[in-house]
N, CA and C atoms of all chains as a GROMACS GRO file, in nm:
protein
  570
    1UNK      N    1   2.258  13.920  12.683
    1UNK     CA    2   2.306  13.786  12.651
    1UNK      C    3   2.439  13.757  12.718
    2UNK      N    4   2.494  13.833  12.765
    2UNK     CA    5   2.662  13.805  12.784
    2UNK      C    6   2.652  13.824  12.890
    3UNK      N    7   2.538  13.885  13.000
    3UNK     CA    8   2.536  13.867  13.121
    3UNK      C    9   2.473  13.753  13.203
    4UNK      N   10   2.372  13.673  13.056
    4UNK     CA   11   2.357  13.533  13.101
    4UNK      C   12   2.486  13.478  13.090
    5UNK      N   13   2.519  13.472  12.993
    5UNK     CA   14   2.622  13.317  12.991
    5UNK      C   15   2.718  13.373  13.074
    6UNK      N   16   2.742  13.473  13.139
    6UNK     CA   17   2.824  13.497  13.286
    6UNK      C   18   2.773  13.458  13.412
    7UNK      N   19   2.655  13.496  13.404
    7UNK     CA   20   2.587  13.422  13.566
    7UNK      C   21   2.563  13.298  13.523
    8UNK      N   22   2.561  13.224  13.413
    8UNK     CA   23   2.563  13.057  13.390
    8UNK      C   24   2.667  12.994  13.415
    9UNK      N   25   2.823  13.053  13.361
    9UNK     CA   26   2.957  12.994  13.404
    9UNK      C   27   2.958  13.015  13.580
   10UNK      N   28   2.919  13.158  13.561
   10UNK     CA   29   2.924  13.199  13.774
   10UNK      C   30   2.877  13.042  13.830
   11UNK      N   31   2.736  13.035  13.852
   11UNK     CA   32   2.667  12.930  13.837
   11UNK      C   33   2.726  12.831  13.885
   12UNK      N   34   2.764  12.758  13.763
   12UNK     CA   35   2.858  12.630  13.761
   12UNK      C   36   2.958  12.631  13.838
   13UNK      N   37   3.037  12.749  13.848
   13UNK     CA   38   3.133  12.715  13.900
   13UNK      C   39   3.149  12.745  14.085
   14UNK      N   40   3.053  12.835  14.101
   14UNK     CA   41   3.007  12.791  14.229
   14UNK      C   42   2.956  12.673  14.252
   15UNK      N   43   2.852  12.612  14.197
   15UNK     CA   44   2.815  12.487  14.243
   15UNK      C   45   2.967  12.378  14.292
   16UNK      N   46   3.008  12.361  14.124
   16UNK     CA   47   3.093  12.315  14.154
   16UNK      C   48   3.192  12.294  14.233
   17UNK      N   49   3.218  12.401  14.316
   17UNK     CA   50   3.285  12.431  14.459
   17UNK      C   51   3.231  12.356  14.569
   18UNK      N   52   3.096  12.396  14.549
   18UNK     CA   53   2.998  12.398  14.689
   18UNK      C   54   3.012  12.216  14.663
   19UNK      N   55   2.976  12.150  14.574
   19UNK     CA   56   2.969  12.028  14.592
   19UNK      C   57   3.156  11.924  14.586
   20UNK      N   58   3.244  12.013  14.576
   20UNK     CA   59   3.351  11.972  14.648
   20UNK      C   60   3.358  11.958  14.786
   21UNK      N   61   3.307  12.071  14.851
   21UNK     CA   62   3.318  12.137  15.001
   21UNK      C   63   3.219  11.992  15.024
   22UNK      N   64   3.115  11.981  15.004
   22UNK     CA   65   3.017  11.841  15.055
   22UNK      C   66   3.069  11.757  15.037
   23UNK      N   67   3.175  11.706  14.881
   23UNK     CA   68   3.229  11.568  14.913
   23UNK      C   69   3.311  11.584  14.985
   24UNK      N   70   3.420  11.690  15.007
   24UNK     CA   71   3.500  11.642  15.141
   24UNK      C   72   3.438  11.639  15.274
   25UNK      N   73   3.325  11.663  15.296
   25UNK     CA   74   3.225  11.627  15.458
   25UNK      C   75   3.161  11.490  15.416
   26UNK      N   76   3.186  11.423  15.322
   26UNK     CA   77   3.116  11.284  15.308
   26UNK      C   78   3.146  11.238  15.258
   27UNK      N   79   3.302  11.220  15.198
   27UNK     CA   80   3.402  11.110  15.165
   27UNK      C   81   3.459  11.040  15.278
   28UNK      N   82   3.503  10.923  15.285
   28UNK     CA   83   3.554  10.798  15.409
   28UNK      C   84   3.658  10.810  15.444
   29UNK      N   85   3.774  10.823  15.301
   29UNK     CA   86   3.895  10.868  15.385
   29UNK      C   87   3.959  10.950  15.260
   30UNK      N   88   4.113  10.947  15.316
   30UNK     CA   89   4.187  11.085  15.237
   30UNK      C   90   4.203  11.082  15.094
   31UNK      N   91   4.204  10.981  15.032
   31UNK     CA   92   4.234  10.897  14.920
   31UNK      C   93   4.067  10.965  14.813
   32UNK      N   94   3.972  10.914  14.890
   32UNK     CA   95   3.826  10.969  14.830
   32UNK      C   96   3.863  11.112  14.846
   33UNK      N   97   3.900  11.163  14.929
   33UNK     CA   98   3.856  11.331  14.943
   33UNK      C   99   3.949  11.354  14.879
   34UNK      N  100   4.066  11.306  14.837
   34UNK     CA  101   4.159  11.446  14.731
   34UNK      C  102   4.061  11.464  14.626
   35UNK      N  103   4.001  11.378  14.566
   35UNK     CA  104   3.924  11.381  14.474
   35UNK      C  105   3.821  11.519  14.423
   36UNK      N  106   3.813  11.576  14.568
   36UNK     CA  107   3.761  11.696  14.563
   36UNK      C  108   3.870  11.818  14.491
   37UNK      N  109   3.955  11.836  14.573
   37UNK     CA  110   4.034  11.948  14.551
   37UNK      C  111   4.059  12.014  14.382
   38UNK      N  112   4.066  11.886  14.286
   38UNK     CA  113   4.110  11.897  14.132
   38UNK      C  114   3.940  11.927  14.091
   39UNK      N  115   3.812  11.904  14.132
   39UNK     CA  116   3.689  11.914  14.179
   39UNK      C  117   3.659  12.108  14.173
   40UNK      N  118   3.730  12.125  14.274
   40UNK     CA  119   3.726  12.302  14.288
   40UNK      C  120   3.795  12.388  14.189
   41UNK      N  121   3.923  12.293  14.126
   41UNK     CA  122   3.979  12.345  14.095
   41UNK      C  123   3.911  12.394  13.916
   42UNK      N  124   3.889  12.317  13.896
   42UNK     CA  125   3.762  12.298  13.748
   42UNK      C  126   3.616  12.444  13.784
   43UNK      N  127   3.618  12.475  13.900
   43UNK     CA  128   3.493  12.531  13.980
   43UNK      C  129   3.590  12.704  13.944
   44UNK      N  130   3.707  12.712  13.966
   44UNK     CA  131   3.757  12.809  13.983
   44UNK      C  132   3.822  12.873  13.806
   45UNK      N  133   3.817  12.770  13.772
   45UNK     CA  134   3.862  12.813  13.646
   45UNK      C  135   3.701  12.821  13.572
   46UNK      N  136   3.594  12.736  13.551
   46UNK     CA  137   3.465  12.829  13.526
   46UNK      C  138   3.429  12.954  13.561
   47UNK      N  139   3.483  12.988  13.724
   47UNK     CA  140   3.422  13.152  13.763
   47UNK      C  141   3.542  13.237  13.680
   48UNK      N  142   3.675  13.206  13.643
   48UNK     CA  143   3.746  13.299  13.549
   48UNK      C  144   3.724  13.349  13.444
   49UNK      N  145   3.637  13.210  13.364
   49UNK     CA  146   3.577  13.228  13.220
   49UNK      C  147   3.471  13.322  13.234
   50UNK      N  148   3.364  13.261  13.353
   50UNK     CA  149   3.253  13.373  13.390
   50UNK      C  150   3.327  13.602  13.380
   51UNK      N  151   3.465  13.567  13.462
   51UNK     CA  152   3.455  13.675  13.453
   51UNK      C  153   3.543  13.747  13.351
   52UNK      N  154   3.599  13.697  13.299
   52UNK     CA  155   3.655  13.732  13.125
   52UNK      C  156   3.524  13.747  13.028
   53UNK      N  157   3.400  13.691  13.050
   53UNK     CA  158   3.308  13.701  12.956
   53UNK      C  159   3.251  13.829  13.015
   54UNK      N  160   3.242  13.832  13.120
   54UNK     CA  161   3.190  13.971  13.209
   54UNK      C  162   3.260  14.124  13.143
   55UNK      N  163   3.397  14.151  13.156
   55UNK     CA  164   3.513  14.195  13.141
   55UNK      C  165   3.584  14.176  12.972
   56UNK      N  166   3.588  14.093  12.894
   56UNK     CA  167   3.638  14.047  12.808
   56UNK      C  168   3.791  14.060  12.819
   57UNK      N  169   3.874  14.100  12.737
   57UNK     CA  170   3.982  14.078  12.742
   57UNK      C  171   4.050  14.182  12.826
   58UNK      N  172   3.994  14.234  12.903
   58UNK     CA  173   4.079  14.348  12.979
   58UNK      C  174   4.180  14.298  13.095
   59UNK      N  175   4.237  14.354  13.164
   59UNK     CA  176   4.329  14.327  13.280
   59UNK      C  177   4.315  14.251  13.347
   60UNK      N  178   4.187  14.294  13.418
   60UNK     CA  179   4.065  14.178  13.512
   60UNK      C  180   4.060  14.077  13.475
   61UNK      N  181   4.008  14.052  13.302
   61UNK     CA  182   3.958  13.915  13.251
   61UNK      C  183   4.061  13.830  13.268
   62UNK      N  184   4.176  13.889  13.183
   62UNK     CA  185   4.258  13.787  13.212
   62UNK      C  186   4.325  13.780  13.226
   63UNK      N  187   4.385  13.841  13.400
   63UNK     CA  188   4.438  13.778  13.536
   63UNK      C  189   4.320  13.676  13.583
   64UNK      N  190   4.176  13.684  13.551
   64UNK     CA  191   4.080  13.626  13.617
   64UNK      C  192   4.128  13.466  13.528
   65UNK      N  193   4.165  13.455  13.437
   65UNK     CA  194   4.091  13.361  13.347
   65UNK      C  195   4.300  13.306  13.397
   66UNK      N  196   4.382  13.351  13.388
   66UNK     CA  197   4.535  13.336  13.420
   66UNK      C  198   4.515  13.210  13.556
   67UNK      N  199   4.472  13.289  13.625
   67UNK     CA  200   4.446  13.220  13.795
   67UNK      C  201   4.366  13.094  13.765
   68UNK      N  202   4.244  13.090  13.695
   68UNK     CA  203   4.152  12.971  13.676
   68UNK      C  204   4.238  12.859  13.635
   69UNK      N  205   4.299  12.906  13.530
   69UNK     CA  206   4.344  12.846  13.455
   69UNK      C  207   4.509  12.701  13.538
   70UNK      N  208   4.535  12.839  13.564
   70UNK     CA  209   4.672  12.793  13.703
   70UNK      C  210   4.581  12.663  13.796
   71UNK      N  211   4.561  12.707  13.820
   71UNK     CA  212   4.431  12.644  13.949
   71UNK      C  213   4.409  12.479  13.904
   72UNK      N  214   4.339  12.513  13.794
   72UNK     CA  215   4.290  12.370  13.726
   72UNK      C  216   4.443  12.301  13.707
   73UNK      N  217   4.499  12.383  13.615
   73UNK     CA  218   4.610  12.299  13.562
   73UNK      C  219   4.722  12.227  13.706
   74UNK      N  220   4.741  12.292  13.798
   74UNK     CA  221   4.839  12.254  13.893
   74UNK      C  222   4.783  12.204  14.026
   75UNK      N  223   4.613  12.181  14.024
   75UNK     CA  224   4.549  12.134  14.110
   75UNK      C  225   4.603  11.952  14.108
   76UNK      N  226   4.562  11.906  13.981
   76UNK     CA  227   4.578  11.729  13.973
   76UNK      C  228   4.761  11.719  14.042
   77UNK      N  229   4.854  11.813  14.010
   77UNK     CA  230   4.974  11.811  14.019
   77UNK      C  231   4.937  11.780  14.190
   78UNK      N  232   4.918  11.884  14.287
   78UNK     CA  233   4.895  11.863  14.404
   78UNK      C  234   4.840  11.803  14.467
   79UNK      N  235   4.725  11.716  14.374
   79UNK     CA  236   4.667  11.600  14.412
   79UNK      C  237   4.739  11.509  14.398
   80UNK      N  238   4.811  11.466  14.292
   80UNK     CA  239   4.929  11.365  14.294
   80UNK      C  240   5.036  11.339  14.416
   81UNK      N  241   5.055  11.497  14.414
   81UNK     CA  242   5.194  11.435  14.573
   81UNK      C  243   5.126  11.437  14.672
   82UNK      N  244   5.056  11.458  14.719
   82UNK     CA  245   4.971  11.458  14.814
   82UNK      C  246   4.905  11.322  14.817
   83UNK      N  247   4.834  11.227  14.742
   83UNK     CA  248   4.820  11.094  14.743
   83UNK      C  249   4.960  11.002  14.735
   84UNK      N  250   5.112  11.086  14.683
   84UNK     CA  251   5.208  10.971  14.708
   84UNK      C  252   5.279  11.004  14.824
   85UNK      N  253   5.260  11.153  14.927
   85UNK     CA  254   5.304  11.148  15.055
   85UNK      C  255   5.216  11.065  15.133
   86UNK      N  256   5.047  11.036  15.064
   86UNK     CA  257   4.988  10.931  15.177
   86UNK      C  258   5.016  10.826  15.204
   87UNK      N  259   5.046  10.758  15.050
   87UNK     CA  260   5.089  10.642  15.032
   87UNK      C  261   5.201  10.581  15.094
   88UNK      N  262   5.316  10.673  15.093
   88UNK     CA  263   5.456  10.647  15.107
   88UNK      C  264   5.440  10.683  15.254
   89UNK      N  265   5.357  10.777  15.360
   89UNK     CA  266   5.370  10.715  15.520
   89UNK      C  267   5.318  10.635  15.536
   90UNK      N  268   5.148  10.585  15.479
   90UNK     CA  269   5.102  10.458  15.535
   90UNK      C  270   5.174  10.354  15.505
   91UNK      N  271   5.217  10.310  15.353
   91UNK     CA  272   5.293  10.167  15.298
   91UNK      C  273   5.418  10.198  15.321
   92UNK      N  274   5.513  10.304  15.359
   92UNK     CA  275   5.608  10.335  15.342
   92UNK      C  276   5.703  10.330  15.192
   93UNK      N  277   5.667  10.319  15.098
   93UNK     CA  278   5.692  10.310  14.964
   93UNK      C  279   5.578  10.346  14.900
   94UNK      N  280   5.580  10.463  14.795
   94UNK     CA  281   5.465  10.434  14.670
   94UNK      C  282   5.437  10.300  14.573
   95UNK      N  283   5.575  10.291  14.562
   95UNK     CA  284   5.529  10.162  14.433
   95UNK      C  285   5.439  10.028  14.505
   96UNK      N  286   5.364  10.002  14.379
   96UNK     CA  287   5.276   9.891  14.464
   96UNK      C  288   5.339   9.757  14.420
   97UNK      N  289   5.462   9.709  14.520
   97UNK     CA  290   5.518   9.571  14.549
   97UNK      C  291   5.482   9.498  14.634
   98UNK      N  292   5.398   9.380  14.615
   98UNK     CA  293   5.331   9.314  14.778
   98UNK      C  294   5.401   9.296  14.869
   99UNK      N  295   5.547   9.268  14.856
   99UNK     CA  296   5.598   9.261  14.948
   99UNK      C  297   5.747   9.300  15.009
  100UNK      N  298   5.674   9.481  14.992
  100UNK     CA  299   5.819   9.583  14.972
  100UNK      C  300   5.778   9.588  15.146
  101UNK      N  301   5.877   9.597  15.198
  101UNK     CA  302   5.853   9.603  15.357
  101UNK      C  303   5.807   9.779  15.386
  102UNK      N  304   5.708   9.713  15.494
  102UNK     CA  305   5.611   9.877  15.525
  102UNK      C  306   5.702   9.968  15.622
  103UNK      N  307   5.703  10.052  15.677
  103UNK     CA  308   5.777  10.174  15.721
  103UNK      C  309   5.717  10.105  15.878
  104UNK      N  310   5.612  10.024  15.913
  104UNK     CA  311   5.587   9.963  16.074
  104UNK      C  312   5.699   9.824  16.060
  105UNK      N  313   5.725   9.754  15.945
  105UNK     CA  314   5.805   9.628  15.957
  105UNK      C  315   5.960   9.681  15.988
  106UNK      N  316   5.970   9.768  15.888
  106UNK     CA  317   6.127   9.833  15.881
  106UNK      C  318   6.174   9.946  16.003
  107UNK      N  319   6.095   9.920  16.099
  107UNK     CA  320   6.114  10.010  16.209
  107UNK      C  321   6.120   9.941  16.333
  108UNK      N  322   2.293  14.388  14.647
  108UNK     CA  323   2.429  14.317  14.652
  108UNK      C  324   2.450  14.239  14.499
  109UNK      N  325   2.535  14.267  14.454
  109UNK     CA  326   2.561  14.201  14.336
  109UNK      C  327   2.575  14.011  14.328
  110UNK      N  328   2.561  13.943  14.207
  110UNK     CA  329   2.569  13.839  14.188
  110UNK      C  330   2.733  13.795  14.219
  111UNK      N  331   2.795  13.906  14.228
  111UNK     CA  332   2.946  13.874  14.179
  111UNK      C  333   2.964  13.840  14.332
  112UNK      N  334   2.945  13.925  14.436
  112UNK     CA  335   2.929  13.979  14.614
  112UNK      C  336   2.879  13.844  14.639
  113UNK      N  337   2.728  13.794  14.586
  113UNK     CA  338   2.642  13.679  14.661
  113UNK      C  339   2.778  13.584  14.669
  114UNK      N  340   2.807  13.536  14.530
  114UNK     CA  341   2.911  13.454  14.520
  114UNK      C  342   2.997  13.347  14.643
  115UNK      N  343   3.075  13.513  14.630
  115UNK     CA  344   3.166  13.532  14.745
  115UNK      C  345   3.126  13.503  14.839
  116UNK      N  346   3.109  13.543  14.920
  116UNK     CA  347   3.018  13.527  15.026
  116UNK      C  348   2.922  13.374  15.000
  117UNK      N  349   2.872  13.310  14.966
  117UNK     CA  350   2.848  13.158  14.920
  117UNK      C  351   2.982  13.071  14.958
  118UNK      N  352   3.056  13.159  14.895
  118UNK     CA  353   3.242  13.041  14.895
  118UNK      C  354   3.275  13.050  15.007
  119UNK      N  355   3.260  13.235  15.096
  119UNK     CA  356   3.334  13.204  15.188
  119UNK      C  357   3.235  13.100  15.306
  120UNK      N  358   3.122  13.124  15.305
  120UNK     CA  359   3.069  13.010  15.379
  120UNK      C  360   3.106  12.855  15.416
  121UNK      N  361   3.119  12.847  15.230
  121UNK     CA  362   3.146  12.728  15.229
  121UNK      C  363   3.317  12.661  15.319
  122UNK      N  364   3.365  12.766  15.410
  122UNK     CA  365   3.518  12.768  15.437
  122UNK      C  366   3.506  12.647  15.540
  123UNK      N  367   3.352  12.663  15.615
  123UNK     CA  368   3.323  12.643  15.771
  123UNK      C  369   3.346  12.467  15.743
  124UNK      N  370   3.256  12.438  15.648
  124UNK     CA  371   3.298  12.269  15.657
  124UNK      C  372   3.427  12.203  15.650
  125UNK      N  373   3.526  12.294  15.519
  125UNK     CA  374   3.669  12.290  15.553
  125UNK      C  375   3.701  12.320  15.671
  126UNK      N  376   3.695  12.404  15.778
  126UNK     CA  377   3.771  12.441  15.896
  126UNK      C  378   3.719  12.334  16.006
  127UNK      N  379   3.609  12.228  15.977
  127UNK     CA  380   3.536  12.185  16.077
  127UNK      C  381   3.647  12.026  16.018
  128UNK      N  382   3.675  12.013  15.879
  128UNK     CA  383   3.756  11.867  15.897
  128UNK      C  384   3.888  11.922  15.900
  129UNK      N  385   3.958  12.011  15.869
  129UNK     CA  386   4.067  12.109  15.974
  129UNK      C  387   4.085  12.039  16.079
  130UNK      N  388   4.004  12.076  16.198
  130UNK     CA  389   4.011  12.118  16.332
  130UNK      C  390   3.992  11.901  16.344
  131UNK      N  391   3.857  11.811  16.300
  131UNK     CA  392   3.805  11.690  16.348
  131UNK      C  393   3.890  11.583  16.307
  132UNK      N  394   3.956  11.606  16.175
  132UNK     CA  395   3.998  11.479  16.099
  132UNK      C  396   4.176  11.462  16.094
  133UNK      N  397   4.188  11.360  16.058
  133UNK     CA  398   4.307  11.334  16.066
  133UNK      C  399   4.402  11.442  15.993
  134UNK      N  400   4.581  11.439  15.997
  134UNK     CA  401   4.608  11.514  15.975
  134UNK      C  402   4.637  11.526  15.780
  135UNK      N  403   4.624  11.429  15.734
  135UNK     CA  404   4.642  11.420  15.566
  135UNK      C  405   4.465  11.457  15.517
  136UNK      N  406   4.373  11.452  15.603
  136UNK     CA  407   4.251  11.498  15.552
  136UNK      C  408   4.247  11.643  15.570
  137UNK      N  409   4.314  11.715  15.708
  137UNK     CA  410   4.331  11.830  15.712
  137UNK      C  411   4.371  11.891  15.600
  138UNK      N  412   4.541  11.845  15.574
  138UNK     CA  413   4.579  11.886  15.435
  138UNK      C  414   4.486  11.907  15.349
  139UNK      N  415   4.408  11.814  15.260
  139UNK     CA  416   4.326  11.817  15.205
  139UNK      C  417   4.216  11.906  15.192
  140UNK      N  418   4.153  11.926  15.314
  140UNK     CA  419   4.048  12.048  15.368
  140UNK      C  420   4.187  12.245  15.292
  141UNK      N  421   4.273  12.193  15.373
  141UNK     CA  422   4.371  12.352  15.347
  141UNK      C  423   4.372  12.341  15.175
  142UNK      N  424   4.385  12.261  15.089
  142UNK     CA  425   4.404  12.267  14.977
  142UNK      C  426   4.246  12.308  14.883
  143UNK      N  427   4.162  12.290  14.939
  143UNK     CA  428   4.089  12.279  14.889
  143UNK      C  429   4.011  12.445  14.950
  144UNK      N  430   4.040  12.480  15.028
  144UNK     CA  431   4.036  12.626  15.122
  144UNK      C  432   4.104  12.660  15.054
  145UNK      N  433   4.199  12.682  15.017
  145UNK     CA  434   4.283  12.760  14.942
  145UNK      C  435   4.236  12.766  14.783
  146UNK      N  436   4.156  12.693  14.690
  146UNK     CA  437   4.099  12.742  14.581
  146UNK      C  438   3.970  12.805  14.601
  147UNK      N  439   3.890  12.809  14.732
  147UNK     CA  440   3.814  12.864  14.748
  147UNK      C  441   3.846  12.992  14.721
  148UNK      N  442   3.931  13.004  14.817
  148UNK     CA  443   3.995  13.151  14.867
  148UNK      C  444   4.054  13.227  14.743
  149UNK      N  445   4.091  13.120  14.627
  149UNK     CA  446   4.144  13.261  14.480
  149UNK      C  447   4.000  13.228  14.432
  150UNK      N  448   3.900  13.195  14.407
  150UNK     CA  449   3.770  13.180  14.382
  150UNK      C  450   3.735  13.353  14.435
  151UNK      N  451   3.759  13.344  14.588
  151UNK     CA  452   3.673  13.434  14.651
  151UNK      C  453   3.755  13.584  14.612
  152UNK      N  454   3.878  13.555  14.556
  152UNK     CA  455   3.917  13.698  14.579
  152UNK      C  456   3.902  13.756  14.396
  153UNK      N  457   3.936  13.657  14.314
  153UNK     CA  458   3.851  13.677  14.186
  153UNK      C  459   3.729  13.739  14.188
  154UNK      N  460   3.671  13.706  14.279
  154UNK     CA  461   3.483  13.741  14.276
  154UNK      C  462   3.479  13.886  14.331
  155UNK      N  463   3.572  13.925  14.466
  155UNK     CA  464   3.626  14.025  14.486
  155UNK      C  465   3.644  14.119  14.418
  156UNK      N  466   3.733  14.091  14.334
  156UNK     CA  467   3.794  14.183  14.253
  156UNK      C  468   3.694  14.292  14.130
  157UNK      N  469   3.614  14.168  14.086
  157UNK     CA  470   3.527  14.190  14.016
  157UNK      C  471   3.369  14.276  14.083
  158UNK      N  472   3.356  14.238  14.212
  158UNK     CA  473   3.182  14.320  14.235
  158UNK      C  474   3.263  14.461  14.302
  159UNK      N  475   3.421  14.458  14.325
  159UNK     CA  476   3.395  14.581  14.439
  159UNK      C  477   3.539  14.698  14.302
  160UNK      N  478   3.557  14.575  14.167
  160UNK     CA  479   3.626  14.689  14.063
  160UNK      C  480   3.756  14.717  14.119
  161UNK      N  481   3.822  14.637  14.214
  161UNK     CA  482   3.933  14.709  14.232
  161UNK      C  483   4.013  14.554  14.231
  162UNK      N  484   4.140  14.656  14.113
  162UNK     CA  485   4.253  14.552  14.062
  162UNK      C  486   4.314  14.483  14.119
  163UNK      N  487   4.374  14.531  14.282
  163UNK     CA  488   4.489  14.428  14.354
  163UNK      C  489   4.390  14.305  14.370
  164UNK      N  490   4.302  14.279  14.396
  164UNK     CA  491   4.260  14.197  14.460
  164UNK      C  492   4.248  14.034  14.347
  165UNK      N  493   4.238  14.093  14.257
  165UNK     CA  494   4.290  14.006  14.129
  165UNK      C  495   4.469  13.999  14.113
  166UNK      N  496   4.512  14.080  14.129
  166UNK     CA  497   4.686  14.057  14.154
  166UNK      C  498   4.708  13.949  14.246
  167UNK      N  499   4.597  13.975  14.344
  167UNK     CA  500   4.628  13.889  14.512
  167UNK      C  501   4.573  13.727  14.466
  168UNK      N  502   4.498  13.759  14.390
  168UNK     CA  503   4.462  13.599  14.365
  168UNK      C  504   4.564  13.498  14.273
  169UNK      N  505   4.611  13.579  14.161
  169UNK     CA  506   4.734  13.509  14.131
  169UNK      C  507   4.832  13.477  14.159
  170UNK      N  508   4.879  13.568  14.266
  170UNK     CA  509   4.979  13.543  14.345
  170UNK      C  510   4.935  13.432  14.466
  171UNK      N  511   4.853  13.483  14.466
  171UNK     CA  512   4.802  13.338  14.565
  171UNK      C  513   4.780  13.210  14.558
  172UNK      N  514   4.722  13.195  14.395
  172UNK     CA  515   4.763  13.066  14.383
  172UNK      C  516   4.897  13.011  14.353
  173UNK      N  517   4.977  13.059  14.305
  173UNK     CA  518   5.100  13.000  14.316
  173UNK      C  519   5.169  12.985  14.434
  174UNK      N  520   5.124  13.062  14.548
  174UNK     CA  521   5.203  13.083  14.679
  174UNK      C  522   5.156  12.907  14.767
  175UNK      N  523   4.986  12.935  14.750
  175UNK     CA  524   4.945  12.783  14.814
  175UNK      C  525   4.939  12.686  14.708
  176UNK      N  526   4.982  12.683  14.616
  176UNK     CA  527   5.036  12.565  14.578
  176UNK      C  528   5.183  12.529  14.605
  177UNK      N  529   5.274  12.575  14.619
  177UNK     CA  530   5.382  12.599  14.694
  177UNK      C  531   5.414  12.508  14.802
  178UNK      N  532   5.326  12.615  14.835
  178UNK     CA  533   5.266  12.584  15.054
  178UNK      C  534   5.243  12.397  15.037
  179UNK      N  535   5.131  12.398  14.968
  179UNK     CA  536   5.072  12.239  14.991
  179UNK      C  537   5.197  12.147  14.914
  180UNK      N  538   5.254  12.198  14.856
  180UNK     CA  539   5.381  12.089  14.797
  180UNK      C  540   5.455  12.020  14.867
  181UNK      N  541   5.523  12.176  15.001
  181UNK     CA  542   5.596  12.169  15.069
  181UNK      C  543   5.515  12.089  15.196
  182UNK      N  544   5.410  12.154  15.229
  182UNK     CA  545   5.330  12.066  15.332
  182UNK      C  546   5.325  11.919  15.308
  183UNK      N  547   5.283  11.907  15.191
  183UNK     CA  548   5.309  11.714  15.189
  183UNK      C  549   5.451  11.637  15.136
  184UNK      N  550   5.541  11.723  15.108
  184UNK     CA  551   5.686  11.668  15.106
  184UNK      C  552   5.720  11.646  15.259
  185UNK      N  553   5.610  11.747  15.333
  185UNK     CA  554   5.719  11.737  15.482
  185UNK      C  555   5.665  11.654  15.571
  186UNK      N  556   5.512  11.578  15.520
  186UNK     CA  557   5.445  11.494  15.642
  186UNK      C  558   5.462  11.382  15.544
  187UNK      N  559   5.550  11.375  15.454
  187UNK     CA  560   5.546  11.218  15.374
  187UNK      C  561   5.672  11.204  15.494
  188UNK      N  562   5.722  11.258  15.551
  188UNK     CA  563   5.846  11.171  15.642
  188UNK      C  564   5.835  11.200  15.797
  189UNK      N  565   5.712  11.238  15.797
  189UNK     CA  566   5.677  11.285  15.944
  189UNK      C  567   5.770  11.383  16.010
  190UNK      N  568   5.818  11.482  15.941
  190UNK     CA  569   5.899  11.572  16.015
  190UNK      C  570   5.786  11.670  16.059
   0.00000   0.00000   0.00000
């Protein structure tokens, strides 16, 4: 029983990877594809749980389940600056003011 | 080959489509591709750790994620001003 519900989290959380890796080959632009990254990161913290259930509470488990956990939690963080360094070279400002002058006007 | 091995090997495959918008796409999608390579990569060394039983390789993954999250912080603090 505990080696199903380990290859079931495994499972998931490979998929879940694998279909990050595809939306970033078939998202339009950068804005759609961060969307992936917090995507894997959910993928990586399932294979931790997978292997803490494998392992239970030993060393392995959880450094395994430590890392997942990291992953998920500080993934959206890196998705955040990473959509306001896009923002702030294309508009040259994050905040959305219609008519904060762009980093091509102010140059 | 173990389920834990297939895994791995599944993820690291999956590196090639990251390295292919790497190498094709602009440079904030690149980013994106490296960030997203990089949870593969503590994915893959978790999975590591576990089919081949040996501990660093789980040390290496925690340390790793904090190192490329780091990395990608600093990477997009430094192309938000085009340096």
């Amino acid at each position: 029983m505990k080696d199903v519900v380990a290859y079931v989290l495994l499972a998931a959380g490979v998929l879940l990877q694998l279909i990050a890796v595809l939306g970033l080959c078939v998202m339009r632009d950068t804005l759609d594809r961060l969307h992936c990254v917090s995507l894997a990161g959910w993928g990586t913290l399932l294979i931790g749980v997978a292997i803490l259930v494998e392992q239970y509470f030993s060393l392995l488990g959880d450094k395994a389940l430590l890392a997942g956990f990291l992953t998920a939690l500080l993934g959206p963080v890196l998705v955040h600056t990473t959509a306001r360094s896009f923002r702030i070279r294309t508009r040259g400002d994050w905040r959305a003011v219609e008519d904060y002058p762009t980093r091509e006007r102010r140059s | 080959m173990s389920v834990w091995l297939l895994s791995a090997v599944v993820l690291v495959a999956a590196w090639i489509p990251c390295l292919g918008v790497c190498i094709l796409a602009t440079e904030f999608d690149a980013l994106v591709a490296v960030e997203l390579g990089s949870t593969l990569l503590t994915s893959v060394l978790m999975l590591l750790s576990l089919a081949f039983r040996r501990q660093p390789f789980i040390d290496l993954a925690l340390a790793f994620v904090l190192v490329s999250i780091v990395g990608s912080l600093a990477f997009a603090r430094m192309m938000e001003e085009d340096i």
